[in-house]
C-alpha positions in Angstrom: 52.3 88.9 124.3 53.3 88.7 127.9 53.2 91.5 130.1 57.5 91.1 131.3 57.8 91.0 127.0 56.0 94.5 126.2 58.7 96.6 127.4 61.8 95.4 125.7 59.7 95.6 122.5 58.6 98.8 122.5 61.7 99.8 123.3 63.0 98.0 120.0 60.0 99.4 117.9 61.4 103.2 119.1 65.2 102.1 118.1 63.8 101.0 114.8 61.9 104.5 114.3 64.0 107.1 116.0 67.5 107.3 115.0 68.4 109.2 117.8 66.9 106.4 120.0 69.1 104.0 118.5 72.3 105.7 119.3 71.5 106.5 122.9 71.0 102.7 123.2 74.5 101.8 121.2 76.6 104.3 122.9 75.4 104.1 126.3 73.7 107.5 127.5 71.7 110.4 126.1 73.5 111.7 123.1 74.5 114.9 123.2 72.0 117.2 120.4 75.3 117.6 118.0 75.8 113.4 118.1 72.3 113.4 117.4 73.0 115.9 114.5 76.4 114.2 113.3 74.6 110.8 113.4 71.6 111.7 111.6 73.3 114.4 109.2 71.9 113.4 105.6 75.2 115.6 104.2 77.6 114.1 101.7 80.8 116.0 103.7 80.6 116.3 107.3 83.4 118.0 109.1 83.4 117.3 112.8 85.6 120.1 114.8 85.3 118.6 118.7 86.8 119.3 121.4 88.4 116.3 123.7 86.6 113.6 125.2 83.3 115.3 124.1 82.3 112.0 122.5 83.2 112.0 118.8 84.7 108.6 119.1 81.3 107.1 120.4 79.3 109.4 117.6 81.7 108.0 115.1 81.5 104.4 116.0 78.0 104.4 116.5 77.7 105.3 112.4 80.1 102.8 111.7 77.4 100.4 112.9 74.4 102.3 111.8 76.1 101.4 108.4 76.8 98.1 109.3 73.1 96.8 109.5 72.5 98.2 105.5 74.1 94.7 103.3 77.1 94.4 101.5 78.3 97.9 102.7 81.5 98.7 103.3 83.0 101.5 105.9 86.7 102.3 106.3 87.8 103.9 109.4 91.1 105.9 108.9 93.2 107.2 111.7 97.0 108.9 111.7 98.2 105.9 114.3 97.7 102.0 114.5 96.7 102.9 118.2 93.9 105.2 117.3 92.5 103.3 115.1 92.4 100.1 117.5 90.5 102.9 120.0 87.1 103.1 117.0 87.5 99.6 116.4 87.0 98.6 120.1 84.3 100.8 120.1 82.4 99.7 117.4 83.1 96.8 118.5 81.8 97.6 122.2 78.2 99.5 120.3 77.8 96.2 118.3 77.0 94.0 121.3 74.2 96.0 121.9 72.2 95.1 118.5 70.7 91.7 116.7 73.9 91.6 114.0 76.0 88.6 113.8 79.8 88.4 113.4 81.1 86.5 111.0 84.5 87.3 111.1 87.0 89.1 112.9 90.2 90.1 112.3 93.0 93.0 114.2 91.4 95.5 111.2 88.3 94.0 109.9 84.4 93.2 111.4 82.3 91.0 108.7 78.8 90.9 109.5 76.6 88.3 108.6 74.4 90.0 106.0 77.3 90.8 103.8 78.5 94.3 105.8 82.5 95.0 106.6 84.6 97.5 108.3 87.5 98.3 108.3 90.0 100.3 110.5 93.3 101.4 109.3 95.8 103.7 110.3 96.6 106.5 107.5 100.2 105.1 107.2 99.3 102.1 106.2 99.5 100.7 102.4 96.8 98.9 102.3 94.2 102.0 102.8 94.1 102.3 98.5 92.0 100.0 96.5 88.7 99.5 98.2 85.9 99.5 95.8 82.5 100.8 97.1 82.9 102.7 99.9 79.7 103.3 101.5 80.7 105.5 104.6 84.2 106.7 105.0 85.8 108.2 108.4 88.7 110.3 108.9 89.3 110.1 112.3 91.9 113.0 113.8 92.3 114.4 110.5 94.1 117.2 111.3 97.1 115.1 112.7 97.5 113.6 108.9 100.9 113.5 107.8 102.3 114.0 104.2 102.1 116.9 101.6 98.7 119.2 101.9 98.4 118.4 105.9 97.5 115.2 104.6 95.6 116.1 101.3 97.6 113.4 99.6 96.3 111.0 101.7 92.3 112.4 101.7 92.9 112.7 97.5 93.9 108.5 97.6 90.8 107.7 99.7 87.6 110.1 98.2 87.6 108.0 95.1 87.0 105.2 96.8 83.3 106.2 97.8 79.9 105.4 96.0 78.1 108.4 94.5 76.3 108.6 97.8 78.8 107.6 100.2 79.2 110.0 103.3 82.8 111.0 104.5 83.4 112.2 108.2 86.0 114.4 108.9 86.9 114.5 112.2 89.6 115.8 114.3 90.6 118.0 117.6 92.4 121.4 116.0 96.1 121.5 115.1 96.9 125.0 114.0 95.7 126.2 110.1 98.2 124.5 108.0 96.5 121.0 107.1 93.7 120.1 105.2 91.0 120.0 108.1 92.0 123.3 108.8 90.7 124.3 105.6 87.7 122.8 105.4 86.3 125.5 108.0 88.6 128.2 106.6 87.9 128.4 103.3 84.1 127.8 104.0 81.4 128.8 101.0 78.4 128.9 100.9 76.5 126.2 99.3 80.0 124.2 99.0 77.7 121.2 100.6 79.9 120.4 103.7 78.1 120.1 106.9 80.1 121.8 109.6 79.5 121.0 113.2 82.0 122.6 115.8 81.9 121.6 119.4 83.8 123.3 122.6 84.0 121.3 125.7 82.6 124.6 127.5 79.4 124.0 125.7 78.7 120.6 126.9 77.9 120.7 130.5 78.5 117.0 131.0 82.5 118.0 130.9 82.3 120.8 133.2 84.2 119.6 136.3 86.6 117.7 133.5 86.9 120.7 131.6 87.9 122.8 134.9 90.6 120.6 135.6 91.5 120.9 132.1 91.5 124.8 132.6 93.6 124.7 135.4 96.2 121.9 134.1 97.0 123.4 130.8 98.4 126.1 129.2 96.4 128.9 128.1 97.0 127.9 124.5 96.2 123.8 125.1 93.2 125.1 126.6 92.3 127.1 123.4 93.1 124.4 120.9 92.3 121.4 122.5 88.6 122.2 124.9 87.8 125.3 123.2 88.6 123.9 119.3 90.0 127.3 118.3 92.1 126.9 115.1 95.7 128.8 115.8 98.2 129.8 114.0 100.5 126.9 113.5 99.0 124.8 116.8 100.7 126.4 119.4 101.6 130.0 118.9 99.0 131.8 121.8 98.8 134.9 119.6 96.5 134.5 116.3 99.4 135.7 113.8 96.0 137.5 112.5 95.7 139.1 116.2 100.1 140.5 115.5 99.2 141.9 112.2 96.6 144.1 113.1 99.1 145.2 116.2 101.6 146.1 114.2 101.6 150.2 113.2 102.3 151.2 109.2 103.7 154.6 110.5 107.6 154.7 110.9 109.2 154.9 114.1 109.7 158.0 116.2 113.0 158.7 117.6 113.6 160.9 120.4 115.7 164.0 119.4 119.8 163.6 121.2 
């Protein structure tokens, strides 16, 4: 083997060993350690809680195409909006230029590999999400923005029968107050209950600190909380935790001053 040849293959020989290798390569720069734990997660339920423009997007898309390299398997991308779900399909798109698969076909919703591999990318209003058979990897992008009954638990309950035995789901979303489905999923934690919970701030990833300064000094106090700092408020705007009123509140009657 030639001398100028050596390097590119090692570096394929590490993508094809290291996991985490691979994904630094498909998205671009060195993975944060919770993409490299979201990506690698052997968990049948993951529930991704991330602040903005930490990079779920990329972590997202890069499983999308992780899967897409295993044949015949099938990933659905869901999003609330046409829009958002365009945004992970560009960017699995954008990660798949950077590996050996072939495209076979392309449509506005749908990537077909050559080996037998699809995904899909729908928005959640759509009425073509039911009926796919054999869902290998499923992704719920921005799930706490669902609509319909539950905070979209009407939805999720149409889609989870759709995975195999094995199939992974991703829930993913930026915080909208405690009344929706996502929500629950870190509230009425258990134990045991096999959902692996990752939760990310912006103020813990130090690649977003001058962003999320500006963000600090651009939004509200409450933005700040829900969107950079992930924190799960009362109904998604209310700057008060309706838990932080109750425990204000005094049990004893009033005192009035004698006349």
């Amino acid at each position: 083997m030639p001398f100028d040849a050596l390097i590119p293959w090692c570096a394929e020989l590490e993508r094809s060993l290291d996991p985490a290798a691979r994904l630094r390569h498909w998205i671009g720069h060195e993975p944060d350690p919770w993409q490299i734990d979201a990506f690698t997660t052997q968990a049948t339920e993951v529930a991704l809680r991330v602040g903005r423009q930490a990079g779920k997007t990329s972590v997202l898309a890069a499983r999308s195409v992780e899967e897409l390299h295993i044949p015949d398997s099938l990933t659905i991308c869901v999003a609330p909006a046409e829009r958002q779900a365009k945004i992970i399909a560009r960017e699995i798109g954008r990660q798949l230029k950077r590996t050996e698969l072939v495209i076979t076909r392309s449509t506005l919703t749908e990537l077909e590999m050559s080996n037998g591999a699809r995904v899909v990318a729908l928005p959640s209003t759509s009425d073509t999400i039911r009926g796919y058979p054999s869902v290998s990897c499923l992704i719920i992008d921005e799930c706490a923005f669902l609509q319909g009954d539950g905070g979209g638990e009407d939805l999720i309950a149409g889609v989870l029968p759709m995975l195999t035995e094995k199939g992974q789901v991703y829930f993913s979303s930026t915080p909208a107050g405690k009344n929706n489905y996502f929500a629950r999923l870190f509230l009425d934690a258990k134990p045991g209950d096999g959902v692996h919970r990752i939760v990310v701030k912006g103020t813990d990833i130090p690649r977003l600190k001058d962003k999320v300064e500006r963000m600090r000094r651009t939004l509200s106090a409450t933005k700040f909380r829900q969107e950079i700092e992930c924190e799960l408020l009362s109904d998604g705007t209310s700057y008060f935790d309706f838990s932080i009123i109750e425990n204000a509140i005094s049990t004893e009657g009033a005192i009035c001053p004698k006349m």
